[in-house]
VEXDRENKE-555933 format. One line per 5 residues: number of its first residue (from 1); for each residue x, y, z of N, C-alpha, C, CB. Coordinates in Angstrom, 3 decimals. Glycine has a CB too. Layout:
N
NUM	X:Y:Z:X:Y:Z:X:Y:Z:X:Y:Z ~ ...
# end
This chain:
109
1	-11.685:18.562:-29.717:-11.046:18.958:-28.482:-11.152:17.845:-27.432:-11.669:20.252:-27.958 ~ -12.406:17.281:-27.090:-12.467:15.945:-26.003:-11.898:15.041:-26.580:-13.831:15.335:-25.548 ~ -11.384:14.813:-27.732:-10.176:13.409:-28.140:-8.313:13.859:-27.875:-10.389:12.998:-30.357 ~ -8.792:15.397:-28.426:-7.194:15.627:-28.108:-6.976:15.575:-26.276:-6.658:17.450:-28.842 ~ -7.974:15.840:-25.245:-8.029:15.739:-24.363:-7.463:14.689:-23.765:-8.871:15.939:-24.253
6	-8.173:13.520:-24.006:-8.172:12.140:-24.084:-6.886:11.320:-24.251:-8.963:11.858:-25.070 ~ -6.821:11.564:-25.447:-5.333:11.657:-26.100:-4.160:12.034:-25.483:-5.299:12.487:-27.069 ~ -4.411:12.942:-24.497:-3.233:14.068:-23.598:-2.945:12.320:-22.133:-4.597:16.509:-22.489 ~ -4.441:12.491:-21.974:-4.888:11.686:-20.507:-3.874:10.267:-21.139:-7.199:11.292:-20.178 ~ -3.923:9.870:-22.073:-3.419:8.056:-22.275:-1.847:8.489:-22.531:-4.304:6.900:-24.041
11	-1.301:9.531:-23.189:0.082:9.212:-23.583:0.643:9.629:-21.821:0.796:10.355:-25.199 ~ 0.467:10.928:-20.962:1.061:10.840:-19.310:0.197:9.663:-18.799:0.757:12.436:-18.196 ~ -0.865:9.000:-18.847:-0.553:8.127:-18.311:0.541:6.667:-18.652:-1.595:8.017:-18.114 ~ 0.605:6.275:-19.743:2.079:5.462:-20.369:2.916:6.102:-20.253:2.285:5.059:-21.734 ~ 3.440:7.265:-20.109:4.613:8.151:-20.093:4.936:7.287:-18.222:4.132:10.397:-20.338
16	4.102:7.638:-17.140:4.190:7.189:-16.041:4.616:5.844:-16.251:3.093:7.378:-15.346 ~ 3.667:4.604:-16.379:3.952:3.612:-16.428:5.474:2.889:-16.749:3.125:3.430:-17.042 ~ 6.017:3.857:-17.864:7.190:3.250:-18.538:8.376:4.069:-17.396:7.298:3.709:-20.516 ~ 7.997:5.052:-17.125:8.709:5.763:-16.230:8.736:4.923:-14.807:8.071:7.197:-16.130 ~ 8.093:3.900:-14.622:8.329:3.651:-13.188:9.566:2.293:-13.542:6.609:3.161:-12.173
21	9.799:1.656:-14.559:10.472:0.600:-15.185:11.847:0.862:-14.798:10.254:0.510:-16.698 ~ 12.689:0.828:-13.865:14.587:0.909:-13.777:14.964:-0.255:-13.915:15.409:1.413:-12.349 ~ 15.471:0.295:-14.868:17.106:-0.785:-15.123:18.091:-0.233:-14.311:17.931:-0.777:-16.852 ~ 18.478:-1.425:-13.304:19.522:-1.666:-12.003:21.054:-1.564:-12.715:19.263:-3.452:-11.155 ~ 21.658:-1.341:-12.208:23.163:-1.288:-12.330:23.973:-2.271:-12.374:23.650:-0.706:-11.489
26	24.635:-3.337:-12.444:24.924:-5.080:-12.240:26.047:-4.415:-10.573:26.254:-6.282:-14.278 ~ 25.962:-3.440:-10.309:26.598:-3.238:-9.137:25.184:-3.291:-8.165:27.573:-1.767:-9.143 ~ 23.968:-3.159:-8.272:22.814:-2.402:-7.834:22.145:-4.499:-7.848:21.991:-0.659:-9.284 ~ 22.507:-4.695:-8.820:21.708:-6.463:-8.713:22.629:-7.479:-8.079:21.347:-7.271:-10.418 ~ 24.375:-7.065:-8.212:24.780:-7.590:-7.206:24.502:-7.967:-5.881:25.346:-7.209:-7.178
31	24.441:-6.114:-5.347:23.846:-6.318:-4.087:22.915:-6.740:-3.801:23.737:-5.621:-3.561 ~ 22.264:-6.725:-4.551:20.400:-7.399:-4.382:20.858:-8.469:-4.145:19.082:-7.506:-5.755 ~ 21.614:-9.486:-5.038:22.097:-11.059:-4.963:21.993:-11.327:-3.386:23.862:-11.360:-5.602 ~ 23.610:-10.919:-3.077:24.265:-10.875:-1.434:22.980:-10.582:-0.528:25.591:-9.432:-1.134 ~ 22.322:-9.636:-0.240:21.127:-9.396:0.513:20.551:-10.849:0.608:20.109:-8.289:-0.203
36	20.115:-11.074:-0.851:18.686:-11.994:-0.795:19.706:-13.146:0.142:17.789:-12.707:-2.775 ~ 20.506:-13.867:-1.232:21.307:-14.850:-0.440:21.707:-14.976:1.199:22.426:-14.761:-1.046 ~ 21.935:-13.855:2.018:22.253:-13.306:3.295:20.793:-14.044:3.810:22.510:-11.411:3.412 ~ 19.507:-13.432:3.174:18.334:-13.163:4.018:17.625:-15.013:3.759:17.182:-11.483:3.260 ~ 17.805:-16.087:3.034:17.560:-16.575:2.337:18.450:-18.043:3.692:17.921:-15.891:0.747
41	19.744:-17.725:4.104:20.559:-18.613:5.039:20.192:-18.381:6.086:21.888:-18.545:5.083 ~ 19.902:-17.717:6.428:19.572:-16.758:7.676:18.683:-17.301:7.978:19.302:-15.331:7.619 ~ 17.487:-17.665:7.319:15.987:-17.747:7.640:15.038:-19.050:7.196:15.384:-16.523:6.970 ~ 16.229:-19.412:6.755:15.720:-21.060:6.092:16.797:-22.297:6.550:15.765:-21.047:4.067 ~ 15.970:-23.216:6.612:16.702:-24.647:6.688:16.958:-25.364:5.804:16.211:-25.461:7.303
46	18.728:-25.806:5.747:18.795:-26.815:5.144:19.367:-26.005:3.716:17.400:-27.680:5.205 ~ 20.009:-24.977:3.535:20.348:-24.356:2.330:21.403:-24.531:1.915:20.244:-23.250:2.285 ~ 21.831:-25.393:0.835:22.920:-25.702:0.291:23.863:-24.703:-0.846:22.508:-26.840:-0.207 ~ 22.506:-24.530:-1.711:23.127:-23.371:-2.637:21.991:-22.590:-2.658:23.685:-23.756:-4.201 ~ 22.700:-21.462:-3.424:21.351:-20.423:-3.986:21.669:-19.979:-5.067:20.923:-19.120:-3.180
51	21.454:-19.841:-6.089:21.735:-19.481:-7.504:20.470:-18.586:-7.906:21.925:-20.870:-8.503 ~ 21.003:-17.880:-8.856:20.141:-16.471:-9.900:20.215:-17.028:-10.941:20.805:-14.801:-10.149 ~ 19.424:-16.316:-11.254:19.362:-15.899:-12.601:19.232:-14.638:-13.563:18.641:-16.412:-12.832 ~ 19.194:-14.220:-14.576:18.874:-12.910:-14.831:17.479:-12.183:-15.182:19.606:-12.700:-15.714 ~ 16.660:-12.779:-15.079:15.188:-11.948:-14.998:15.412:-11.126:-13.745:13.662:-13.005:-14.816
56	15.469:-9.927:-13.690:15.051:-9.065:-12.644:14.045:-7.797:-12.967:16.292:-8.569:-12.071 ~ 12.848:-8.343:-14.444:12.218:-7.771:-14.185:11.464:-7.309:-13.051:11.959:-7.997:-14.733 ~ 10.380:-6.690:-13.036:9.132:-5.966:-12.037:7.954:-5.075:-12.567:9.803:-4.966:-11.031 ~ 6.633:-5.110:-12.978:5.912:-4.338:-13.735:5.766:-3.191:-12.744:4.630:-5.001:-14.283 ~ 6.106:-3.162:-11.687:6.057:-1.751:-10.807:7.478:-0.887:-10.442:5.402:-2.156:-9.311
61	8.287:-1.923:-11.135:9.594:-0.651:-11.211:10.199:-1.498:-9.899:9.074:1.556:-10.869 ~ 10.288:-1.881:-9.264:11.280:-2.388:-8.192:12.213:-3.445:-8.585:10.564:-2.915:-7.036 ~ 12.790:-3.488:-7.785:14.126:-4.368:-8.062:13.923:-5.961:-7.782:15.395:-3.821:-7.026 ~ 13.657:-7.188:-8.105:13.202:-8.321:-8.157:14.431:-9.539:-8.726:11.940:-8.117:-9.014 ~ 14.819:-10.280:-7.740:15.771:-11.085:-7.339:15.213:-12.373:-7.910:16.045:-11.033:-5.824
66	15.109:-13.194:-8.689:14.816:-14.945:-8.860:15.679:-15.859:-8.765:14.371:-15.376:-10.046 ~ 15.774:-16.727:-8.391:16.539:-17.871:-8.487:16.359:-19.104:-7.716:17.655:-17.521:-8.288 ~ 17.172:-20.527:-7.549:16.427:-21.559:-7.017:17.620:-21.817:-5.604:16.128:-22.989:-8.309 ~ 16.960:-22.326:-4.698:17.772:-22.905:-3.343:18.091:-24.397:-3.834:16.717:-22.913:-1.711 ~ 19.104:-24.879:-3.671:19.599:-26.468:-3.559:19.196:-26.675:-5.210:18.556:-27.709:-2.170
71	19.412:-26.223:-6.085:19.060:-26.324:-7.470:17.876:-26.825:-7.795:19.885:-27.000:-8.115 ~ 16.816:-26.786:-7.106:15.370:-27.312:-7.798:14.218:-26.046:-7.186:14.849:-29.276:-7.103 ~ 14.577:-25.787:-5.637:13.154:-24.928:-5.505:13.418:-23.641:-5.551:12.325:-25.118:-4.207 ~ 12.075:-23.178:-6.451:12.282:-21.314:-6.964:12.032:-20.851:-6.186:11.550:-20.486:-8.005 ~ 12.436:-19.168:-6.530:11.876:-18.233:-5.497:11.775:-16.828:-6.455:12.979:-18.088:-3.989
76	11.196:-16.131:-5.883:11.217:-14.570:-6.002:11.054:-13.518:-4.735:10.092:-14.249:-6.918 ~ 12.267:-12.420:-5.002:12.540:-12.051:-3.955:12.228:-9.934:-4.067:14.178:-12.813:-3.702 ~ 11.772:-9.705:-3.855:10.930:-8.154:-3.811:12.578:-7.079:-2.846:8.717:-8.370:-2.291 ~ 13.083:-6.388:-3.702:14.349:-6.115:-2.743:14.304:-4.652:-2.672:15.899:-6.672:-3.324 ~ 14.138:-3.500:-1.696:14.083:-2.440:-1.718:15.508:-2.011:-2.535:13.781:-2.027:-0.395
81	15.737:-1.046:-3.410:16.931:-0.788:-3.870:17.681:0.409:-3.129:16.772:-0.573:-5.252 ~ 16.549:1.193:-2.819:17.365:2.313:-1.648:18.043:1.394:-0.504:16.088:3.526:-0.722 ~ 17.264:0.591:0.254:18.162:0.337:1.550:18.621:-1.243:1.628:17.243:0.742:3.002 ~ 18.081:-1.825:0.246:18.598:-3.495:0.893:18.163:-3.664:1.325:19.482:-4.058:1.501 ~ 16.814:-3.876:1.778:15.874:-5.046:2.547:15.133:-5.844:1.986:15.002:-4.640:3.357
86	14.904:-6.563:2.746:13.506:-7.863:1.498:12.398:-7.591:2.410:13.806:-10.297:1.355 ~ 11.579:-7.228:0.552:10.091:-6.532:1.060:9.163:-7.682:1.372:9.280:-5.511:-0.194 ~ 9.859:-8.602:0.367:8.667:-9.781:0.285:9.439:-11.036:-0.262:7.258:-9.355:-0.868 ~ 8.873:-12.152:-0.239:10.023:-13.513:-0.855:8.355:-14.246:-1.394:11.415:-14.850:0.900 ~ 8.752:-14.977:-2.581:7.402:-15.720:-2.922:8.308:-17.048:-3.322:6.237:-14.929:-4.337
91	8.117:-18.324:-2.560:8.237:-19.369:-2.699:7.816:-20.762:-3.519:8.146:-19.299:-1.982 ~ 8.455:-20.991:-4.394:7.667:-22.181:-5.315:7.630:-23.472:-4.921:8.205:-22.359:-6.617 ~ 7.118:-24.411:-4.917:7.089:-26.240:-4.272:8.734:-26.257:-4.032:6.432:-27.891:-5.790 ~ 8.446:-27.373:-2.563:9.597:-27.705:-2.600:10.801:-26.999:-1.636:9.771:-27.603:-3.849 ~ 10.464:-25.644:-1.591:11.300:-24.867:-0.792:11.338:-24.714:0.507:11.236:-23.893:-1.098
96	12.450:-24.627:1.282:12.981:-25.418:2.759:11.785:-24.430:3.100:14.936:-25.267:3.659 ~ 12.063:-25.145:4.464:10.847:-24.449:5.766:11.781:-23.202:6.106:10.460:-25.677:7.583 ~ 11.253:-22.260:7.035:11.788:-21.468:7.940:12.210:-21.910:9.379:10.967:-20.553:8.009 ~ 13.491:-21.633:9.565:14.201:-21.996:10.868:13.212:-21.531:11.632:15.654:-21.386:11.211 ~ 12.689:-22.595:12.967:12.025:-22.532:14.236:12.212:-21.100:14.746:12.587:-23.606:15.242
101	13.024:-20.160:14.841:13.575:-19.326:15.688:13.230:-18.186:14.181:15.370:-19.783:16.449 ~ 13.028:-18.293:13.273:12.889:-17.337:12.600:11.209:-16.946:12.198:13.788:-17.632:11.533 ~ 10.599:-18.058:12.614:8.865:-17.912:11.830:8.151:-16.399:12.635:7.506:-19.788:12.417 ~ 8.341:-16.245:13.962:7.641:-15.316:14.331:8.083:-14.159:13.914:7.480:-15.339:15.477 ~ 9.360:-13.773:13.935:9.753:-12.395:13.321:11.380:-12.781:12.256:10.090:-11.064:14.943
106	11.353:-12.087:11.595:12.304:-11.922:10.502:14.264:-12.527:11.375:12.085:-9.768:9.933 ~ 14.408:-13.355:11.237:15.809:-12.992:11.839:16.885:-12.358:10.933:16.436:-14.245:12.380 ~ 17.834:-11.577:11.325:19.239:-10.553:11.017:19.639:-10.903:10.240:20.347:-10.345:11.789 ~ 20.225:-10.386:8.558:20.639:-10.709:7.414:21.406:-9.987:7.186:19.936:-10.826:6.569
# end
């Protein structure tokens, strides 16, 4: 009985885990694109291009944007899928500064 218990406890908890995993819509990662890209000109200097790619994994189920500015510096971009906002941006070497007027608070995307 305490293994079948046990047993109960590990498969809902993986049942959760796999359950938090969405696959986005290519209408749903579009928009993610446009957002990031929007939030990405907006808030940085010096942005020539921005390109994706298709990893949009996330081990917590959210919607996750990658790709490079000016074709060399990466990024990853954390994108709420209910409302379109950027939760978070993680920057790799190389990637422009933030416009003077944008470092203290977020500017409009």
């Amino acid at each position: 009985m305490k293994h079948l218990v046990s047993i109960l406890v590990i498969i809902l908890l993986l049942t959760g885990c796999f359950a938090n995993s969405d696959d986005y819509s290519d209408a749903t990662i579009q928009k993610g694109q446009k957002t990031v890209e929007s939030y990405i000109r907006n808030n940085y200097e010096d942005i020539e291009t921005v390109e994706f790619n298709n990893d949009h994994s996330n081990p917590m189920g959210g919607l996750m944007i990658r790709g490079k500015v000016n074709g060399k510096a990466g990024f990853v971009v954390d994108v709420d899928p209910d409302d379109f906002t950027v939760e978070s941006i993680g920057e790799k070497e190389g990637f422009p500064d933030l416009k003077k007027e944008c470092r203290e608070k977020v500017c409009s995307y």
